[in-house]
C-alpha positions as semicolon CSV with decimal commas, in nm:
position;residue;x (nm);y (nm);z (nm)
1;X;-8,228;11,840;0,533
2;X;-8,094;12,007;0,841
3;X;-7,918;12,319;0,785
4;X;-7,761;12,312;1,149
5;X;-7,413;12,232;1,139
6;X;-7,253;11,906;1,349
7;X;-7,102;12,049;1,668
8;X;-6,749;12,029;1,578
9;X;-6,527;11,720;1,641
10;X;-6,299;11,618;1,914
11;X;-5,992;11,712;1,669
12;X;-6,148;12,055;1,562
13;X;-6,143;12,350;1,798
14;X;-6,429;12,626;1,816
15;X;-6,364;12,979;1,652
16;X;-6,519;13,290;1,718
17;X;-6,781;13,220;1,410
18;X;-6,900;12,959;1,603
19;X;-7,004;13,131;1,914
20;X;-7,132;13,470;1,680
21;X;-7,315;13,211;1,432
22;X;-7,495;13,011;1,758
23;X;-7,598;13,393;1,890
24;X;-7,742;13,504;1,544
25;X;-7,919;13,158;1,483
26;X;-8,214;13,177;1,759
27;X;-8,242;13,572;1,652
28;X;-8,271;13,506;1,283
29;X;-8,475;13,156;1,220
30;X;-8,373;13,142;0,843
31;X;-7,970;13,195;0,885
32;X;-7,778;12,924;0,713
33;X;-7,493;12,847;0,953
34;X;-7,280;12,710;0,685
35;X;-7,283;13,000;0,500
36;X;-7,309;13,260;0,782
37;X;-7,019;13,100;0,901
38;X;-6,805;13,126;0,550
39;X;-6,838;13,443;0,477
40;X;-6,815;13,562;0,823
41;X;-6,453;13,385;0,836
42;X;-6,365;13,510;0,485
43;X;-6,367;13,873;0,632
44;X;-6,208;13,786;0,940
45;X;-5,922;13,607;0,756
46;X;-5,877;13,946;0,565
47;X;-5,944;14,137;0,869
48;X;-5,658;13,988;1,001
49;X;-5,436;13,945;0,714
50;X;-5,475;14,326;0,639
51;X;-5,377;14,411;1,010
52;X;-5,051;14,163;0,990
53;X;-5,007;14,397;0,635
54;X;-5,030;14,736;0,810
55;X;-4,801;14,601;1,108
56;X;-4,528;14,474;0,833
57;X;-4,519;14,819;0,688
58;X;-4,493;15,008;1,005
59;X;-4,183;14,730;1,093
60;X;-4,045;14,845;0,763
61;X;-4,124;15,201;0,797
62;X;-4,342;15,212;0,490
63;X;-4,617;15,457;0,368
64;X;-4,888;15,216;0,216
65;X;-4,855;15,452;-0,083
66;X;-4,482;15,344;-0,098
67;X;-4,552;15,000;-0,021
68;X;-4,761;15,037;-0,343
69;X;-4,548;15,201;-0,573
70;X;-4,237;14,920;-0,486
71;X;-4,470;14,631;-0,489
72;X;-4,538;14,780;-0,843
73;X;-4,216;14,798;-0,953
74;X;-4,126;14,471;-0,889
75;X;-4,386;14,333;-1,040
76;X;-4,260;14,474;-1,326
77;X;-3,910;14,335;-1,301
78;X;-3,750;14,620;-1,059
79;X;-3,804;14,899;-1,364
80;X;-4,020;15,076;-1,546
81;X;-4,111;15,397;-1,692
82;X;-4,259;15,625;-1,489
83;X;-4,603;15,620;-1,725
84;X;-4,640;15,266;-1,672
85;X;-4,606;15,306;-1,302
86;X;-4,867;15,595;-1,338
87;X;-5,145;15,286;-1,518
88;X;-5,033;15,041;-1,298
89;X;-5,121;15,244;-1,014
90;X;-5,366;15,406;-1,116
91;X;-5,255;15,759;-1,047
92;X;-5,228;16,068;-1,279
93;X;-4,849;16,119;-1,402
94;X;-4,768;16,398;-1,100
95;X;-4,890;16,177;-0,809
96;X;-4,647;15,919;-0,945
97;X;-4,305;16,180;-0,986
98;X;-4,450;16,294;-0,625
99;X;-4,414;15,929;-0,482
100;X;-4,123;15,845;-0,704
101;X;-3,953;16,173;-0,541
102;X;-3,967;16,072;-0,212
103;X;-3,880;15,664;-0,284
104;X;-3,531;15,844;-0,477
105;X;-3,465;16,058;-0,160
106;X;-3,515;15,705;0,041
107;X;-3,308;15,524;-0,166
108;X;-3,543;15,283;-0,277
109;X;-3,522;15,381;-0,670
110;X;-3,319;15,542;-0,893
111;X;-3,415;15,732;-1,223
112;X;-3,180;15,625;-1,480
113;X;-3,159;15,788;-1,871
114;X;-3,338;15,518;-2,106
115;X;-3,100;15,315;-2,294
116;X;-3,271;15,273;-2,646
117;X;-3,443;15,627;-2,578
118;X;-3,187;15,933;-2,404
119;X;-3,459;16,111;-2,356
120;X;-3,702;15,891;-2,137
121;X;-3,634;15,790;-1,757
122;X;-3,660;15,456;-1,666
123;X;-3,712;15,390;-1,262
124;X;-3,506;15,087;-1,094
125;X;-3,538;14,954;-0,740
126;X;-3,239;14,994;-0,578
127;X;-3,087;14,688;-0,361
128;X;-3,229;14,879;-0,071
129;X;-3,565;14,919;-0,214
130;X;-3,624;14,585;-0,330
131;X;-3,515;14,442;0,011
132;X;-3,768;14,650;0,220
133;X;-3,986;14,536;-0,040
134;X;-3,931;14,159;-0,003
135;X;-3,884;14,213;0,363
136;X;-4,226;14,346;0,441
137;X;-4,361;14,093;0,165
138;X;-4,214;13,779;0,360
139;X;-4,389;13,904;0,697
140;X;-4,759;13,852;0,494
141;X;-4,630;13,564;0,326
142;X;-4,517;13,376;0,637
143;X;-4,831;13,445;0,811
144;X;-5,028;13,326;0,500
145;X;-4,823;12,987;0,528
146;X;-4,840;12,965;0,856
147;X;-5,254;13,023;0,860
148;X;-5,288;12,767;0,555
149;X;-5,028;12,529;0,685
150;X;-5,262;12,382;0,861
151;X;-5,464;12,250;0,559
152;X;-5,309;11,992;0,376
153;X;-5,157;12,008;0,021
154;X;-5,456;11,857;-0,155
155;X;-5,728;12,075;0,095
156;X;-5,537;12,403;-0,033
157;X;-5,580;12,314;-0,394
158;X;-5,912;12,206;-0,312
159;X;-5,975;12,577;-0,106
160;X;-5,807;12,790;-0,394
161;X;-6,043;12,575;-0,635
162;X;-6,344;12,693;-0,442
163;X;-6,309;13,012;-0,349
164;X;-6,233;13,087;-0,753
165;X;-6,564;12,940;-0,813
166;X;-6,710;13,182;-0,546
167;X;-6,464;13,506;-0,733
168;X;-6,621;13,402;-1,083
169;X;-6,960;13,434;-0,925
170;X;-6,857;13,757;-0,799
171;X;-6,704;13,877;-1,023
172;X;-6,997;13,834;-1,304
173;X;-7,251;14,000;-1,117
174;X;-7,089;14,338;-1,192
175;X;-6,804;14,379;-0,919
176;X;-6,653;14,632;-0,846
177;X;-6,311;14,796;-1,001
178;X;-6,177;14,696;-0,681
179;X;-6,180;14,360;-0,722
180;X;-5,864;14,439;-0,990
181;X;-5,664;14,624;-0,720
């Protein structure tokens, strides 16, 4: 069997890959193309979706560190106490009252007495916070539609299906902690 990929059809246009997977093949004889090609559009994709991330936050005037801390918030329903923050986070309890600090003085949280314990803090987003939050969140997420819109419904399902086949592998051969991050 032929491991040389068909040229690409009329309806699909060359990519970078192509032209960087052609230059590797004559160099190294036993490159699969297929899978050269995969992986080496896998990074690029988060390459680029990593760079439309950074750009979002500098729109929004964000820190990645309070990008972080908000995104983490929210996932927790807009409050939390400042311990969970500190696991979710991953971040000893100081770093966190640090970052929380400077989010208060931004607006973007609150610290508010716990109601079933008066002595406990609970953190809120504010409105603010949670819209620069969304805001810089919708800037990734349209650019995620926009880069999978053109797959069809059924292809997406079938792409999400695949590449969580390709994470289990991954993930069983003794990742990383990062892949949890």
């Amino acid at each position: 069997m032929d491991p040389t990929p068909a040229p690409p059809g009329p309806s699909e246009r060359r990519d970078w890959t192509d032209g960087h997977v052609a230059r590797w093949q004559p160099v190294l004889p036993g490159l699969d193309p297929v899978v050269e090609g995969a992986v080496t559009r896998m990074k690029k994709l988060s390459v680029h979706l990593r760079r439309v991330r950074e750009q979002s936050l500098v729109d929004f005037d964000l820190e990645r560190h309070e990008f972080d801390t908000l995104h983490r918030l929210a996932g927790r329903g807009g409050s939390a106490a400042p311990s969970e923050l500190a696991q979710d986070l991953d971040l000893a309890p100081a770093s966190v009252s640090g970052r929380l600090d400077a989010l208060e003085q931004r607006g973007f949280v609150r610290r508010v007495r716990s109601a079933a314990d008066r002595r406990r803090v609970v953190v809120e987003l504010t409105a603010s916070g949670r819209e620069t939050w969304h805001g810089a969140m919708d800037v990734l997420g349209r650019e995620e539609y926009r880069l999978l819109g053109v797959l069809t419904p059924e292809e997406r399902t079938l792409l999400n299906d695949m590449l969580r086949r390709v994470m289990v592998a991954a993930e069983a051969g003794g990742a990383p902690d990062a892949w949890h991050h």
